[in-house]
Every structure is written in C-alpha cells, then in structure tokens.
Predicted model as a PDB file, atoms N, CA, C, CB and O in Angstrom, pLDDT in the B-factor column:
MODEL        1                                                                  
ATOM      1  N   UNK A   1       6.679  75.113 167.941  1.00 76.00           N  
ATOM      2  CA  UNK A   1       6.240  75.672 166.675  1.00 76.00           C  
ATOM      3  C   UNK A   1       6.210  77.197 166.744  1.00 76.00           C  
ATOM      4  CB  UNK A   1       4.860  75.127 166.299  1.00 76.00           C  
ATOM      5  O   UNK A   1       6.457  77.790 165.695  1.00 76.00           O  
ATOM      6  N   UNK A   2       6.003  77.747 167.587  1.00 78.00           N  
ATOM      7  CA  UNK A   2       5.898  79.023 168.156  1.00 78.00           C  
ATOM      8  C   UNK A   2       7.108  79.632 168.225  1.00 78.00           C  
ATOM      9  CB  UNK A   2       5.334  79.013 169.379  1.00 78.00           C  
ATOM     10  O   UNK A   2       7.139  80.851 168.055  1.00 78.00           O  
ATOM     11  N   UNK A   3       7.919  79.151 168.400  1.00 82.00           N  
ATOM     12  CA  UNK A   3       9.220  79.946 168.467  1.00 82.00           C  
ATOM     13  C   UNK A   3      10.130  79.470 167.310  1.00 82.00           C  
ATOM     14  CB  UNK A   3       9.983  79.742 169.914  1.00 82.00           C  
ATOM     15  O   UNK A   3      11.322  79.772 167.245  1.00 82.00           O  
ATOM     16  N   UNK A   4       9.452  78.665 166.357  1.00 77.00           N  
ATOM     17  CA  UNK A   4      10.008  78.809 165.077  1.00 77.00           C  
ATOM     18  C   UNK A   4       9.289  80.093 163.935  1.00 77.00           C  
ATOM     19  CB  UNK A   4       9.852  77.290 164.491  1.00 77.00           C  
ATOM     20  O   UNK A   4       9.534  80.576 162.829  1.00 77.00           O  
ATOM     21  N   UNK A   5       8.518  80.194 164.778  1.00 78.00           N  
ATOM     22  CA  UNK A   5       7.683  81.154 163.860  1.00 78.00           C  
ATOM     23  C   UNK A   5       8.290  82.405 164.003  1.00 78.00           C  
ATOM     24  CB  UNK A   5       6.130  81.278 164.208  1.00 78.00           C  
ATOM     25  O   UNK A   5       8.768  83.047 163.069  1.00 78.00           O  
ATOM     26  N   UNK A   6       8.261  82.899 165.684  1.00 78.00           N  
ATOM     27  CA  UNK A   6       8.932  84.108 166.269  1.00 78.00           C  
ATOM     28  C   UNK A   6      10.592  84.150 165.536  1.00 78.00           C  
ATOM     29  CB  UNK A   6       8.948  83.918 168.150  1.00 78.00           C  
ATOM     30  O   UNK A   6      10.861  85.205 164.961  1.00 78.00           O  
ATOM     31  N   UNK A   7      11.363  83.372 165.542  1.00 78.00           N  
ATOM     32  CA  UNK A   7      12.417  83.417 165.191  1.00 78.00           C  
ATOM     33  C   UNK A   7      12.392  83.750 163.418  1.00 78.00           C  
ATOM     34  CB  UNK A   7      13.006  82.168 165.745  1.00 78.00           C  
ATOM     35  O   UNK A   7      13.395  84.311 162.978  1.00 78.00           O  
ATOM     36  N   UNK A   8      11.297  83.417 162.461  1.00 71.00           N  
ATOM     37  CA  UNK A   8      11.221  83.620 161.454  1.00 71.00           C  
ATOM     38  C   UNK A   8      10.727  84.809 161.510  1.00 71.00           C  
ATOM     39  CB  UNK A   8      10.739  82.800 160.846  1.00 71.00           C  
ATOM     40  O   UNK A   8      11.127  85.459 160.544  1.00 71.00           O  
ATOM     41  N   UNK A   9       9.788  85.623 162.442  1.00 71.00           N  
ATOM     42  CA  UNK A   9       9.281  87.079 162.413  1.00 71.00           C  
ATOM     43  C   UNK A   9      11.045  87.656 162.446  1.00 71.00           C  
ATOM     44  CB  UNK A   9       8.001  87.615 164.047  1.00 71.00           C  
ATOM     45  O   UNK A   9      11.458  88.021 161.344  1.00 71.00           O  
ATOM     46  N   UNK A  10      11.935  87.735 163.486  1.00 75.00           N  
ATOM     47  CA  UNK A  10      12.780  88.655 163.756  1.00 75.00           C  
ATOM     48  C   UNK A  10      14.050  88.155 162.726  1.00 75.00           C  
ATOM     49  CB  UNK A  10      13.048  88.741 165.394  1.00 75.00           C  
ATOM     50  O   UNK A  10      15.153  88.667 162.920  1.00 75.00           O  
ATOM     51  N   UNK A  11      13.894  87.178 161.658  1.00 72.00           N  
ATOM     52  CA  UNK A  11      14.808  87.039 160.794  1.00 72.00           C  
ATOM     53  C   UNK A  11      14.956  88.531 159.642  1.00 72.00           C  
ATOM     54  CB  UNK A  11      14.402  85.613 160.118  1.00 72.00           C  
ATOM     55  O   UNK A  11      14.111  88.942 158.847  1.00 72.00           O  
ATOM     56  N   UNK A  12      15.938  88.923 159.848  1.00 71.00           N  
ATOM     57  CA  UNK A  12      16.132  90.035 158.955  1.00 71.00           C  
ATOM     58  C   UNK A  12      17.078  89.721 157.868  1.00 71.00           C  
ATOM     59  CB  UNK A  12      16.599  91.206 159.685  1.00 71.00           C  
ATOM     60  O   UNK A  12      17.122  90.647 157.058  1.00 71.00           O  
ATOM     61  N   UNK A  13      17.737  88.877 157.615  1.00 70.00           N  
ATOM     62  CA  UNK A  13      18.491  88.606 156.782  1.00 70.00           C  
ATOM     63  C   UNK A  13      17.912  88.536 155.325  1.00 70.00           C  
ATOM     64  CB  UNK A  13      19.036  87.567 157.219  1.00 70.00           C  
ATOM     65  O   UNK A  13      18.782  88.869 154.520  1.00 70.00           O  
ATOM     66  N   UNK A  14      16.961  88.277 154.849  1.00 72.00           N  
ATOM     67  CA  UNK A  14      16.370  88.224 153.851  1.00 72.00           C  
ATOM     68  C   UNK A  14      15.614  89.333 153.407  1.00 72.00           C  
ATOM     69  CB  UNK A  14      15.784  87.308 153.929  1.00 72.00           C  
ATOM     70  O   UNK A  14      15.059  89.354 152.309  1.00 72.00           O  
ATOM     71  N   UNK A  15      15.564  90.548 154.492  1.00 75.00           N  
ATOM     72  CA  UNK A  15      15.375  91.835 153.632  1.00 75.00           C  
ATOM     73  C   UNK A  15      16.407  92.485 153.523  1.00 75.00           C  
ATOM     74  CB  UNK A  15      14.466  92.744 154.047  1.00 75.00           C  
ATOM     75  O   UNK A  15      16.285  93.643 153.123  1.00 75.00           O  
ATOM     76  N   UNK A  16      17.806  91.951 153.849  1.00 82.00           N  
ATOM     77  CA  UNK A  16      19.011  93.354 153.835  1.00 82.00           C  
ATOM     78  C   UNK A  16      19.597  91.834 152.522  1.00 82.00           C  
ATOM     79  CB  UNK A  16      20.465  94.055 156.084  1.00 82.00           C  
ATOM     80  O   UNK A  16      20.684  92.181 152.061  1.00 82.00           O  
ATOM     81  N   UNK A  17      19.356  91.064 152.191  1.00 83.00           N  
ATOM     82  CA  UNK A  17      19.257  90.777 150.890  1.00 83.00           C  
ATOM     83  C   UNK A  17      18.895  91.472 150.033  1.00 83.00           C  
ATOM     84  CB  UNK A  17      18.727  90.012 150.715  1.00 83.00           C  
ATOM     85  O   UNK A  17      19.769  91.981 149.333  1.00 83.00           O  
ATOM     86  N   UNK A  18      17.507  91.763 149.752  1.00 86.00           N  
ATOM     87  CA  UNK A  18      16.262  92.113 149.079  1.00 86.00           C  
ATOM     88  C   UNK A  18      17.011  93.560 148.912  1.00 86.00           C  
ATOM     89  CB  UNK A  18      14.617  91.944 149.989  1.00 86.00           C  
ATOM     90  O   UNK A  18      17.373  93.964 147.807  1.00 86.00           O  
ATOM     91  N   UNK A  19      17.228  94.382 150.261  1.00 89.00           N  
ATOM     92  CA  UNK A  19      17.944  95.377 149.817  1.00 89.00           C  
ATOM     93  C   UNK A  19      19.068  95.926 149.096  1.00 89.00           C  
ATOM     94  CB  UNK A  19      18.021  95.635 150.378  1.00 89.00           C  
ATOM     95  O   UNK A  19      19.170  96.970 148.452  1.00 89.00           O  
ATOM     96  N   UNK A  20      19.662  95.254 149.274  1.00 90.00           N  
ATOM     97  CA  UNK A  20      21.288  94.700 148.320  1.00 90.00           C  
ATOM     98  C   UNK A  20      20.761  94.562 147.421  1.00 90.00           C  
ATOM     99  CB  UNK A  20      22.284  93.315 148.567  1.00 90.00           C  
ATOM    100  O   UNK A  20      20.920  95.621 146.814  1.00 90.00           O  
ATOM    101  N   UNK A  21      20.017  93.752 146.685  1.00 91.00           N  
ATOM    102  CA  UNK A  21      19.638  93.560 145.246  1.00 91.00           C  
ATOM    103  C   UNK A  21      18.653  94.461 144.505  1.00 91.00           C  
ATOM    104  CB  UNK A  21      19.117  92.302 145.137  1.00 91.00           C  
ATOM    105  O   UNK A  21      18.355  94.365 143.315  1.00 91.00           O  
ATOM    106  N   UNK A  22      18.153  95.431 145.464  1.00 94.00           N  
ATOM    107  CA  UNK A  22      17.630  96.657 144.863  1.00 94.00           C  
ATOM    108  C   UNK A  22      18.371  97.461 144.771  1.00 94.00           C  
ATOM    109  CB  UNK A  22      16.716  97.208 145.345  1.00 94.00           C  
ATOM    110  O   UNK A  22      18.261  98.147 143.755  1.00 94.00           O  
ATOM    111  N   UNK A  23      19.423  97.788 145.681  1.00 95.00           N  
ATOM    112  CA  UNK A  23      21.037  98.991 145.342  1.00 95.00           C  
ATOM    113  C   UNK A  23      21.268  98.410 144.177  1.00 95.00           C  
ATOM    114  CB  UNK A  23      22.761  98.939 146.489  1.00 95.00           C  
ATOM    115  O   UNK A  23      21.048  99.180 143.243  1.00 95.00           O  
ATOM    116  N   UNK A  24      21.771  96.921 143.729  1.00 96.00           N  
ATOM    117  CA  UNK A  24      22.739  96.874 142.953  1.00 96.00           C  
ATOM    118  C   UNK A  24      21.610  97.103 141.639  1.00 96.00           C  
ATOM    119  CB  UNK A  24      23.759  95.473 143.125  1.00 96.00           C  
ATOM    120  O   UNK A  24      21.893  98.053 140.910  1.00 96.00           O  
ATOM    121  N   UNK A  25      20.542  96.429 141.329  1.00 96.00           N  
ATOM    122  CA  UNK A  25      19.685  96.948 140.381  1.00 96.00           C  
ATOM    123  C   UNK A  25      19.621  98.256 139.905  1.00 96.00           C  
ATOM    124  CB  UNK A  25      18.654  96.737 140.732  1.00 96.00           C  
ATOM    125  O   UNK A  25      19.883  98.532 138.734  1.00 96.00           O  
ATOM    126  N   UNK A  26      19.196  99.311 140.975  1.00 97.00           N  
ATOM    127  CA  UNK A  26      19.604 100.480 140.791  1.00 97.00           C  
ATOM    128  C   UNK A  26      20.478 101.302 140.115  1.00 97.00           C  
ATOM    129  CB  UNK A  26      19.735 100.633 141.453  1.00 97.00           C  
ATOM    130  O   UNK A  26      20.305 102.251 139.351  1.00 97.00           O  
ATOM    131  N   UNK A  27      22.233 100.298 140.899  1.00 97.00           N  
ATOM    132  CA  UNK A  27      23.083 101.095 140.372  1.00 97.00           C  
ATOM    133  C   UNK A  27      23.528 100.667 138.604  1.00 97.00           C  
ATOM    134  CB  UNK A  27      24.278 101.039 141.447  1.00 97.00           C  
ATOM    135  O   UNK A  27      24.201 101.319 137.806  1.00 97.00           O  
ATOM    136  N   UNK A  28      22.791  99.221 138.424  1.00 97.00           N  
ATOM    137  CA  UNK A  28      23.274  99.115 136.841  1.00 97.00           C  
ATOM    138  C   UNK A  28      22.340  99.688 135.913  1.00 97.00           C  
ATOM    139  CB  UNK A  28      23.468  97.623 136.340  1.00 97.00           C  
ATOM    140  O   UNK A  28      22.756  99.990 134.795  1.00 97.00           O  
ATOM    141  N   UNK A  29      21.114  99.886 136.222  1.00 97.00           N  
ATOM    142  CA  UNK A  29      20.272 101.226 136.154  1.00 97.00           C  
ATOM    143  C   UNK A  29      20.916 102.138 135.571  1.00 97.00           C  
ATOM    144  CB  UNK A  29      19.865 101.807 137.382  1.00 97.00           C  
ATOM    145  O   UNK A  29      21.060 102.038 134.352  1.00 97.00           O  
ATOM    146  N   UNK A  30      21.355 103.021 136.120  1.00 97.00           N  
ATOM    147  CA  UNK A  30      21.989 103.874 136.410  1.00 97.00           C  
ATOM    148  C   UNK A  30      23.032 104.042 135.272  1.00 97.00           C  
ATOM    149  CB  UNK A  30      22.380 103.671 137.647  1.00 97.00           C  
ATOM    150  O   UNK A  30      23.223 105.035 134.570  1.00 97.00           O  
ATOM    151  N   UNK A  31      23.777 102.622 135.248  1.00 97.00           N  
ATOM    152  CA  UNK A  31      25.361 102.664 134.137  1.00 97.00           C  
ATOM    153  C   UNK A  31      24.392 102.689 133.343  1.00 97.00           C  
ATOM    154  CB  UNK A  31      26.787 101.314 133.888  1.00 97.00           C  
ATOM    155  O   UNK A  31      24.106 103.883 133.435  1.00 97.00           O  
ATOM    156  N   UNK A  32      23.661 102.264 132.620  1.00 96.00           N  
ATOM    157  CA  UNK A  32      22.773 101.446 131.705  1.00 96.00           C  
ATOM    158  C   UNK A  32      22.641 103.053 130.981  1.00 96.00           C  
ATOM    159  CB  UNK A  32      21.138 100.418 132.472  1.00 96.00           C  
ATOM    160  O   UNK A  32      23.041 103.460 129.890  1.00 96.00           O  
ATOM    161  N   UNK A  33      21.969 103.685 131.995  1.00 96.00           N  
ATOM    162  CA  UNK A  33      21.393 105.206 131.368  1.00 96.00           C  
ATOM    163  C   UNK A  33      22.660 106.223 131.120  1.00 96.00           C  
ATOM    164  CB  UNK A  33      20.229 106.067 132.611  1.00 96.00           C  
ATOM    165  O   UNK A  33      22.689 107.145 130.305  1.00 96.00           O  
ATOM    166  N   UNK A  34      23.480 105.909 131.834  1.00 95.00           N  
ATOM    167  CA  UNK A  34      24.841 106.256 131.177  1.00 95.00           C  
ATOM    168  C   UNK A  34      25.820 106.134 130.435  1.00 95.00           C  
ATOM    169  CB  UNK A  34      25.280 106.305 131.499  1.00 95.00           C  
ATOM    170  O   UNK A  34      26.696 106.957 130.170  1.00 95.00           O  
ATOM    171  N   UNK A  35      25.702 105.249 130.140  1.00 96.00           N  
ATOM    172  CA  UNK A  35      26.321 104.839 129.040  1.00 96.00           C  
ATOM    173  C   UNK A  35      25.569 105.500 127.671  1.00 96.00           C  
ATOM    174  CB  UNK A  35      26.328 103.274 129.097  1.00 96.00           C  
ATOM    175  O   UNK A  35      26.091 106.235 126.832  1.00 96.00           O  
ATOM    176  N   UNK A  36      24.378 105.072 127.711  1.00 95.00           N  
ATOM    177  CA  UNK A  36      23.665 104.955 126.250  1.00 95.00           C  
ATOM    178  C   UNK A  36      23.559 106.849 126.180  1.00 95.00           C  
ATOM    179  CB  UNK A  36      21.699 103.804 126.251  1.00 95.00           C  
ATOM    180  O   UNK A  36      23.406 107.451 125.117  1.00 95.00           O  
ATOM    181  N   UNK A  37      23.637 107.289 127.053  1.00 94.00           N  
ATOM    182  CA  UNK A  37      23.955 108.736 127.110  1.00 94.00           C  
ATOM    183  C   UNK A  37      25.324 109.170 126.629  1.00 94.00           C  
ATOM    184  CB  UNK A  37      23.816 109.188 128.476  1.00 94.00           C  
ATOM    185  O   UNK A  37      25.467 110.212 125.991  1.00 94.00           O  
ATOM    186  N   UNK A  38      26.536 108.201 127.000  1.00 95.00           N  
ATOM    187  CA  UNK A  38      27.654 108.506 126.648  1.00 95.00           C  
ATOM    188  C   UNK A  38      27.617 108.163 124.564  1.00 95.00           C  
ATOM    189  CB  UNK A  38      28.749 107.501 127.791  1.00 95.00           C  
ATOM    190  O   UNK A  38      28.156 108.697 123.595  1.00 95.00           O  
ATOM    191  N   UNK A  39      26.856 107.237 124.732  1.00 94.00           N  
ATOM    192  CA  UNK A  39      26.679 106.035 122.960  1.00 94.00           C  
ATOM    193  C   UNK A  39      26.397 107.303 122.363  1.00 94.00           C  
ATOM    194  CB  UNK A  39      25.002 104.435 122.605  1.00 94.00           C  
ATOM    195  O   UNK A  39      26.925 107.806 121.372  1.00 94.00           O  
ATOM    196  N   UNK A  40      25.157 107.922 123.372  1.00 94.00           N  
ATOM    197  CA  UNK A  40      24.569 109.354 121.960  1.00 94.00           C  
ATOM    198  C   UNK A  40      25.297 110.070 121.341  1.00 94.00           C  
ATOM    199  CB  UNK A  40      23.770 110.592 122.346  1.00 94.00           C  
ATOM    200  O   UNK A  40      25.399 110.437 120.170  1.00 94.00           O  
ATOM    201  N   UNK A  41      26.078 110.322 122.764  1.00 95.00           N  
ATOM    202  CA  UNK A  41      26.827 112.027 122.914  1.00 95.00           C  
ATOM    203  C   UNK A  41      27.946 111.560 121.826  1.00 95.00           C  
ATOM    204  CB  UNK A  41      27.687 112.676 124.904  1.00 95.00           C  
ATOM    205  O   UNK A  41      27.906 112.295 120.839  1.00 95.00           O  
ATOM    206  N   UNK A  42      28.790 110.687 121.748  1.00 96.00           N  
ATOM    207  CA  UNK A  42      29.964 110.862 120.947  1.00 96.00           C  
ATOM    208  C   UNK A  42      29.355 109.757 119.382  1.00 96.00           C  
ATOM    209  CB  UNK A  42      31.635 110.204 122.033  1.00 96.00           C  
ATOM    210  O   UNK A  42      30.335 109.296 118.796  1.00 96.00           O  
ATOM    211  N   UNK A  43      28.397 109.464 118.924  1.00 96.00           N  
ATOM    212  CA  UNK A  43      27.634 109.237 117.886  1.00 96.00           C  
ATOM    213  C   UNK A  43      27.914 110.365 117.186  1.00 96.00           C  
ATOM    214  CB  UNK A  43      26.275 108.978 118.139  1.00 96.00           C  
ATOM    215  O   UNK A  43      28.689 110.525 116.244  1.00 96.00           O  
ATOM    216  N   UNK A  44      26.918 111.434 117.969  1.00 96.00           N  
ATOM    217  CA  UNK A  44      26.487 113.255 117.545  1.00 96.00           C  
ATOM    218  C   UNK A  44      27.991 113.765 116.991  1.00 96.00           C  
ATOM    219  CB  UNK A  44      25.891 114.523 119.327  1.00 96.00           C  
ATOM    220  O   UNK A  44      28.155 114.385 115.940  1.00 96.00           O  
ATOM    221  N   UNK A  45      28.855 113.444 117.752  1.00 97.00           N  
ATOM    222  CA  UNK A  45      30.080 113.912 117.638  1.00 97.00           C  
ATOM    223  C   UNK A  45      30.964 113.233 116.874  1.00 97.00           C  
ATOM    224  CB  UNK A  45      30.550 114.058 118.712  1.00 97.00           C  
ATOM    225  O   UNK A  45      31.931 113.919 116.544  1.00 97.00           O  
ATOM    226  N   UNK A  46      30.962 112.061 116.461  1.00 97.00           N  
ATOM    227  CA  UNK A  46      31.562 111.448 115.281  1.00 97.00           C  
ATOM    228  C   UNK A  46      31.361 111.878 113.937  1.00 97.00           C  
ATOM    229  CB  UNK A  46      31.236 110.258 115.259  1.00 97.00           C  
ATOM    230  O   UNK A  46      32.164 112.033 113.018  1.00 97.00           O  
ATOM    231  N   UNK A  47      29.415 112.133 114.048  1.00 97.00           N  
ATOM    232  CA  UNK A  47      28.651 112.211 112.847  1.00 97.00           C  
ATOM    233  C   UNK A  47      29.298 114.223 112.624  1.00 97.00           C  
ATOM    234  CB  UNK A  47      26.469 111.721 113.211  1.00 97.00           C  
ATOM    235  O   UNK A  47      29.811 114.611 111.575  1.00 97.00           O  
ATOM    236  N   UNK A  48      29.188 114.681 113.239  1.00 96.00           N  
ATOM    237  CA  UNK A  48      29.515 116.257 113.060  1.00 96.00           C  
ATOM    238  C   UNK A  48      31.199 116.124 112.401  1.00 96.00           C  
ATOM    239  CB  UNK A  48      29.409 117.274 114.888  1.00 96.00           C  
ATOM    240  O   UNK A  48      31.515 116.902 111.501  1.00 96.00           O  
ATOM    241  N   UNK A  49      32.236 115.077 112.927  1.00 96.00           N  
ATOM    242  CA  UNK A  49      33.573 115.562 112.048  1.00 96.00           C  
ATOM    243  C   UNK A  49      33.012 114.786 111.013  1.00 96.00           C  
ATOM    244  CB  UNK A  49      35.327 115.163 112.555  1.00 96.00           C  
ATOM    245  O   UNK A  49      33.036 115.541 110.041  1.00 96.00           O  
ATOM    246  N   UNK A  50      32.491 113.645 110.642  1.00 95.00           N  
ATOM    247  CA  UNK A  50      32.132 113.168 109.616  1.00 95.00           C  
ATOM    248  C   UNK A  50      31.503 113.737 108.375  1.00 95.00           C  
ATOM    249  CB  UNK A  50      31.584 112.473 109.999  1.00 95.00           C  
ATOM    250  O   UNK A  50      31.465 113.253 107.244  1.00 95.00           O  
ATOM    251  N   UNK A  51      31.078 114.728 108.775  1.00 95.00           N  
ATOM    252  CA  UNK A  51      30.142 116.008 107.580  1.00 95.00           C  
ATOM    253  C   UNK A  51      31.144 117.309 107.722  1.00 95.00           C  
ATOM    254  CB  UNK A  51      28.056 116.653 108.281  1.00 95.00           C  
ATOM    255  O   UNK A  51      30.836 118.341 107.127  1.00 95.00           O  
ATOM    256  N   UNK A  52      32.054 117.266 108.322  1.00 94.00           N  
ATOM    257  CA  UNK A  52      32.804 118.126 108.126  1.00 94.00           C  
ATOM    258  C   UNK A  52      34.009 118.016 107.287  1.00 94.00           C  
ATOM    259  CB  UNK A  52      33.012 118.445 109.120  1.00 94.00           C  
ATOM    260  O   UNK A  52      34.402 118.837 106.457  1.00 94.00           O  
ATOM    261  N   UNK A  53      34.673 116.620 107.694  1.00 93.00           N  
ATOM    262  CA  UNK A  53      35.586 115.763 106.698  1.00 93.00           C  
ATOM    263  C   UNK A  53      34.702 115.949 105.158  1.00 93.00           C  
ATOM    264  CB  UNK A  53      35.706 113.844 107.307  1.00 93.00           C  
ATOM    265  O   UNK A  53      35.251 116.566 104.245  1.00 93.00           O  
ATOM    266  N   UNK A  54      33.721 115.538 105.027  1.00 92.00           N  
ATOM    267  CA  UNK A  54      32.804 115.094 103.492  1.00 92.00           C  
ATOM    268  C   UNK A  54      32.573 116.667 102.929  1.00 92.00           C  
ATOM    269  CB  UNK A  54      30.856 114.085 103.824  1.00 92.00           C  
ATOM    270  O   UNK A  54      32.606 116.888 101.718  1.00 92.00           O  
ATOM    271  N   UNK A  55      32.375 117.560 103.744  1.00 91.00           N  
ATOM    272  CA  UNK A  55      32.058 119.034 102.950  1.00 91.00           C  
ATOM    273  C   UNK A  55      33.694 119.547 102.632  1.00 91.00           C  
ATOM    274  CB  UNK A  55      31.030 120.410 104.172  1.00 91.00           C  
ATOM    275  O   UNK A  55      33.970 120.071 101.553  1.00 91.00           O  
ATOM    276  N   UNK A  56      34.751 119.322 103.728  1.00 86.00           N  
ATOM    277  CA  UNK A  56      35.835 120.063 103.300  1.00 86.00           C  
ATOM    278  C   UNK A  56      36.493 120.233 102.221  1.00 86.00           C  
ATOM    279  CB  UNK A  56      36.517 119.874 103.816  1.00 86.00           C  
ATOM    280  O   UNK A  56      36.769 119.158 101.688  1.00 86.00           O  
ATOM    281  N   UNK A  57      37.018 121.521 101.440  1.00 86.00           N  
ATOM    282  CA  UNK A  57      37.151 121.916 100.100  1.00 86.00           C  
ATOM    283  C   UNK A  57      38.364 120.555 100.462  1.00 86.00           C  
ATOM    284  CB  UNK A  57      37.549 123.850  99.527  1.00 86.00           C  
ATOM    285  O   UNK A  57      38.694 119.970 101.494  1.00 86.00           O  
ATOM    286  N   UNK A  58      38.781 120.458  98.966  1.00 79.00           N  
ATOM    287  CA  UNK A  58      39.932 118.916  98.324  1.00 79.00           C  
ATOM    288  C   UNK A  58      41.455 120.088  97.856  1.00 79.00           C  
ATOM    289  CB  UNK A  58      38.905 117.661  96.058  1.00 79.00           C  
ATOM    290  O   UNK A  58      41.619 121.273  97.567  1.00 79.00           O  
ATOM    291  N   UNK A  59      41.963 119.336  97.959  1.00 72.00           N  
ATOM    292  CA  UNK A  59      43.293 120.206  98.111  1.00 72.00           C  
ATOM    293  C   UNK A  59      43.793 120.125  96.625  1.00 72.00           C  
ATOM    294  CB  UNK A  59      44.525 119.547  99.316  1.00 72.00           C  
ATOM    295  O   UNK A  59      43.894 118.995  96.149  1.00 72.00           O  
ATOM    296  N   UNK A  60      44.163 121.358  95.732  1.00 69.00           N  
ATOM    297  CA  UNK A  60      44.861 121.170  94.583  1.00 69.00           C  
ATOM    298  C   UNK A  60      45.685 120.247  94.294  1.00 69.00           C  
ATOM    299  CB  UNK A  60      45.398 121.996  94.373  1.00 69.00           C  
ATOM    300  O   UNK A  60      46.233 120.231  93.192  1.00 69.00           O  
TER     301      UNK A  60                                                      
ENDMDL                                                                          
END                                                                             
C-alpha cells in the first residue's frame, strides 16, 4: 500500500497536464482579447468611411 502511495506522490504526469491546459487557456485568452480588439478597431474604421461616403457632396 505504501508504495502505491509513494509512486502516486512522484507521479507528475497530471500536473504537466494541468499545465498544458493552463498554456492553452491562456493562449485562447489571449486570441479572444485579440480579436475583439481587432472587431473594434476595423468597426471604428468602417463606421468613419461610412460618414464619409453619407456627408460626401453628390455629383452634378
């Protein structure tokens, strides 16, 4: 019983799991906040030719 236990102390496999699934969390994190950063940025920038198209004088 004792050296099922010891062998479960020096099992590391289940924190370089744990770790892996906190990188990858992280890194979609990460897209997640980038993206919706990218969503803003060209929103702002659609909406700006969009009021520029709608104000521009109309051609004779």
């Amino acid at each position: 019983m004792s050296n099922l236990i010891a062998r479960f102390v020096k099992d590391e496999s289940g924190a370089t799991a744990i770790e892996y699934g906190l990188i990858a969390a992280l890194i979609a994190l990460a897209i997640m906040v980038g993206a919706s950063s990218l969503g803003t940025a060209l929103n702002t920038k659609f909406n700006a030719i969009a009021t520029a198209v709608n104000n521009a004088p109309s051609a004779p």
